[in-house]
TORKOL-4160 file (C-alpha; in steps of 0.2 Angstrom, whole numbers, padded with zeros to 4 digits, m for minus):
142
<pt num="1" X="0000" Y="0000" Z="0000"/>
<pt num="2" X="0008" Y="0017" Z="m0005"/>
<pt num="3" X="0007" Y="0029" Z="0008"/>
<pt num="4" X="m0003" Y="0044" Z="0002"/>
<pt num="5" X="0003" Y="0057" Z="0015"/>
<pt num="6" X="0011" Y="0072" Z="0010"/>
<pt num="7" X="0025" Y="0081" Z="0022"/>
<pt num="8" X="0026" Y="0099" Z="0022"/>
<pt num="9" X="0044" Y="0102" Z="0029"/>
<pt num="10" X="0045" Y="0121" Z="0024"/>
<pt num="11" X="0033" Y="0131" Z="0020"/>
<pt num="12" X="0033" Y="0139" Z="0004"/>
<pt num="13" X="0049" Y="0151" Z="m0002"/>
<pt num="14" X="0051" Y="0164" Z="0013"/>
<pt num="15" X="0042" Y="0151" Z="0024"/>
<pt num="16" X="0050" Y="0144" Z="0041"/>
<pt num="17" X="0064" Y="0131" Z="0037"/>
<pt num="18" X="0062" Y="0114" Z="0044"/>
<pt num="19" X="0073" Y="0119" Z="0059"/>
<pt num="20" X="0059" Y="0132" Z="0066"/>
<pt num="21" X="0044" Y="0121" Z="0075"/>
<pt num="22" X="0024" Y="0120" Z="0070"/>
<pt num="23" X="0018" Y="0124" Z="0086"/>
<pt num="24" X="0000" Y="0125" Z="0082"/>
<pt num="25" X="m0011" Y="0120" Z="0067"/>
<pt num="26" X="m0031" Y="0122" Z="0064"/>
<pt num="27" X="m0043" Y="0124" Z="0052"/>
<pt num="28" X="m0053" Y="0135" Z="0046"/>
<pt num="29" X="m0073" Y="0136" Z="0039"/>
<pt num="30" X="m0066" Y="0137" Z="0021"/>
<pt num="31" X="m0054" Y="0122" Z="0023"/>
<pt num="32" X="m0039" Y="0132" Z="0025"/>
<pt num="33" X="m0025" Y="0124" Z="0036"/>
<pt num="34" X="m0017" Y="0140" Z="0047"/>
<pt num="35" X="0002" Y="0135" Z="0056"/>
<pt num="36" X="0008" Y="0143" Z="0068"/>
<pt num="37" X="0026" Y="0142" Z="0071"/>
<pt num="38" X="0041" Y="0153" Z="0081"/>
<pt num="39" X="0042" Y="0165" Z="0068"/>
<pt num="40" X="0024" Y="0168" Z="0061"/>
<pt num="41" X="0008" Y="0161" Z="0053"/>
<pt num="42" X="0004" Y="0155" Z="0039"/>
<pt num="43" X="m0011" Y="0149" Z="0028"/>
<pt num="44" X="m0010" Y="0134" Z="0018"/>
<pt num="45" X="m0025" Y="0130" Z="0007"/>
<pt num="46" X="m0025" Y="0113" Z="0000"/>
<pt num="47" X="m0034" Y="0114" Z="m0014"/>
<pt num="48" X="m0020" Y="0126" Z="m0023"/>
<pt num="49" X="m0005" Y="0122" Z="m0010"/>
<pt num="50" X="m0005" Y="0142" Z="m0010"/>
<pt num="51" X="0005" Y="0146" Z="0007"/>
<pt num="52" X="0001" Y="0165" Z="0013"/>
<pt num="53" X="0013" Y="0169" Z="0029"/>
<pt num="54" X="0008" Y="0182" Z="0041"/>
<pt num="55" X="0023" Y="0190" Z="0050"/>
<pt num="56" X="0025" Y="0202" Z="0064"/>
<pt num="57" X="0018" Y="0219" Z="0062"/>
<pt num="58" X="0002" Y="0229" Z="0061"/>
<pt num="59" X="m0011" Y="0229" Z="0049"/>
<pt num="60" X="m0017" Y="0219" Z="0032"/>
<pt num="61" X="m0007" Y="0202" Z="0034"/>
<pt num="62" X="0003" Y="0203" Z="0050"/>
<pt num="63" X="0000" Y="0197" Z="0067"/>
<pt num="64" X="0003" Y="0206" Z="0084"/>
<pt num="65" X="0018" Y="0196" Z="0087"/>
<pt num="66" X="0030" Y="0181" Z="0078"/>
<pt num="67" X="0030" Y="0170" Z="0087"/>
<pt num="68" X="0013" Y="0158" Z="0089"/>
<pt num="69" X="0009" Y="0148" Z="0105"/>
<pt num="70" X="m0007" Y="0144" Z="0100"/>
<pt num="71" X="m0021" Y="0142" Z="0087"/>
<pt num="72" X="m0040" Y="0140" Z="0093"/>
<pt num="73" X="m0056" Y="0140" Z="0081"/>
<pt num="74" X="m0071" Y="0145" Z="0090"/>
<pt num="75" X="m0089" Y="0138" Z="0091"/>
<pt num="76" X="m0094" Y="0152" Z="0078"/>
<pt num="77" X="m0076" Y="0148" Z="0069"/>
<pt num="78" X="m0068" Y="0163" Z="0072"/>
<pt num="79" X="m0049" Y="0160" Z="0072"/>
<pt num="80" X="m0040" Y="0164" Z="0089"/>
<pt num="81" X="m0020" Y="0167" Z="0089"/>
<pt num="82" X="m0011" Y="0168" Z="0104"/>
<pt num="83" X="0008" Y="0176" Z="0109"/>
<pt num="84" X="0017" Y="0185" Z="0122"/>
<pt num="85" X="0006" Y="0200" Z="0117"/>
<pt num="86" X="m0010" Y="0195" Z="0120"/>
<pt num="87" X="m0025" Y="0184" Z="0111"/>
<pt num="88" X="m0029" Y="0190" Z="0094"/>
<pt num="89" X="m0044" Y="0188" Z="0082"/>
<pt num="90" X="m0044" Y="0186" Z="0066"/>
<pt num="91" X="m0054" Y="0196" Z="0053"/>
<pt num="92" X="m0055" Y="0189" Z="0036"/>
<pt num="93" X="m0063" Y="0201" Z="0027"/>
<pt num="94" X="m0050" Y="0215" Z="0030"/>
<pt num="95" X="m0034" Y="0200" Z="0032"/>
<pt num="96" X="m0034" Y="0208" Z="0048"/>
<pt num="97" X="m0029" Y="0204" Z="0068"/>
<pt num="98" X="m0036" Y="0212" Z="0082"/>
<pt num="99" X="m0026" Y="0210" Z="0096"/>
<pt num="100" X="m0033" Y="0211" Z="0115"/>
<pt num="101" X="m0020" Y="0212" Z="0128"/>
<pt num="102" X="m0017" Y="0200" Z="0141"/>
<pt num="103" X="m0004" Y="0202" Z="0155"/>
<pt num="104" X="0004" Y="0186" Z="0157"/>
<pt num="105" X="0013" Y="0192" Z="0171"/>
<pt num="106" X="0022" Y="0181" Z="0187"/>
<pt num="107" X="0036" Y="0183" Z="0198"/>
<pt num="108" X="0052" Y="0172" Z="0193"/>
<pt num="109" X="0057" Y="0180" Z="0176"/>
<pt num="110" X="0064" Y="0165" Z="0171"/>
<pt num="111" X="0049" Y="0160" Z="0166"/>
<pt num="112" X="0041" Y="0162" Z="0149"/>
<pt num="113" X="0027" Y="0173" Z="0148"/>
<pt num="114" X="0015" Y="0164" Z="0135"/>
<pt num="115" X="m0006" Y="0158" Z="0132"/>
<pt num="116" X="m0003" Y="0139" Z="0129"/>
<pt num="117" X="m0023" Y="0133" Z="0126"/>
<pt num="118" X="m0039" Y="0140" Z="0125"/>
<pt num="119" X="m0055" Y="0136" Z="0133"/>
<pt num="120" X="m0072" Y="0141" Z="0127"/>
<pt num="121" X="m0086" Y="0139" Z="0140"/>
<pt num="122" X="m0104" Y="0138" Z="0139"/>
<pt num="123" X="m0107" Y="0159" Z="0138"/>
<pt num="124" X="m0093" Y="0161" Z="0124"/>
<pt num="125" X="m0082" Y="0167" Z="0136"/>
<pt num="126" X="m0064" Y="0161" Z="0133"/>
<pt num="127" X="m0050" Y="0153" Z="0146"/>
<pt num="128" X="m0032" Y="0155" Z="0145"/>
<pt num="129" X="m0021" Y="0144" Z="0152"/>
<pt num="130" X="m0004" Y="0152" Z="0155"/>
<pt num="131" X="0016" Y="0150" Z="0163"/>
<pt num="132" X="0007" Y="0158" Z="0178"/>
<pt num="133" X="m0008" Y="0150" Z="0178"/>
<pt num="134" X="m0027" Y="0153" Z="0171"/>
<pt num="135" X="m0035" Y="0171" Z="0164"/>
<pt num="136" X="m0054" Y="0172" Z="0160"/>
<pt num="137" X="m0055" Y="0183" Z="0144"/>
<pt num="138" X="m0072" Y="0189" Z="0142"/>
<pt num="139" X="m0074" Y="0196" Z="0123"/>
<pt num="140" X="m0090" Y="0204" Z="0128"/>
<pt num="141" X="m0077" Y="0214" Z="0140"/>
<pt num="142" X="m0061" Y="0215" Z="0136"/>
């Protein structure tokens, strides 16, 4: 039996090098496969192999910081990015992150300050675990 996977080890031309890790992939309404890795995101769609990257910056096409600790697709599929700077959403009709600040703040600065998973609860309300423990973000309240 031939083995029908396909590896993506680098993601298109100015995409990360196999060296760099996929920390986070999901998928969106549309089929599209979003990776996030330590030095951006990136938007595969697998009909056409087309890879778009989002690095750090602001505007169309960036993201509020490179590196991506994590990836969530709501329950009304909104895509969720974490990073040091905060939770961000995603707006697809203007290519677009918004970002929310969230303080991952602690004692020992030894530790890294990052959102690693993402919790939707029963009132849409969304929980971030973190290096210093766990953050209710209320999108109705930022």
């Amino acid at each position: 039996m031939a083995d029908s996977s396909k590896k993506y080890t680098h993601l298109g031309e100015d995409g990360p090098k196999p060296t760099l890790s996929m920390v986070c992939p999901a998928e969106d309404k549309k089929g599209n496969i979003w990776i996030g890795t330590q030095n951006g995101l990136n938007k595969l769609d697998p009909q056409t192999e087309k890879i778009t990257h989002y690095f750090e910056g602001t505007g169309k096409g960036t993201i509020p910081f490179k590196w991506c600790d994590y990836l969530y697709m709501d329950r009304s599929n909104n895509l969720w990015l974490t990073t040091e700077k905060g939770i961000a959403l995603y707006h697809p009709e203007s290519d677009s992150f918004e970002n929310f600040p969230v303080t991952v703040t602690g004692q020992d600065d030894r530790i890294n300050k990052f959102i690693s998973r993402v919790l939707e609860d029963s009132k849409g309300r969304l929980w971030l675990t973190t290096s210093y423990g766990i953050k209710l973000f209320d999108r109705e309240n930022p």
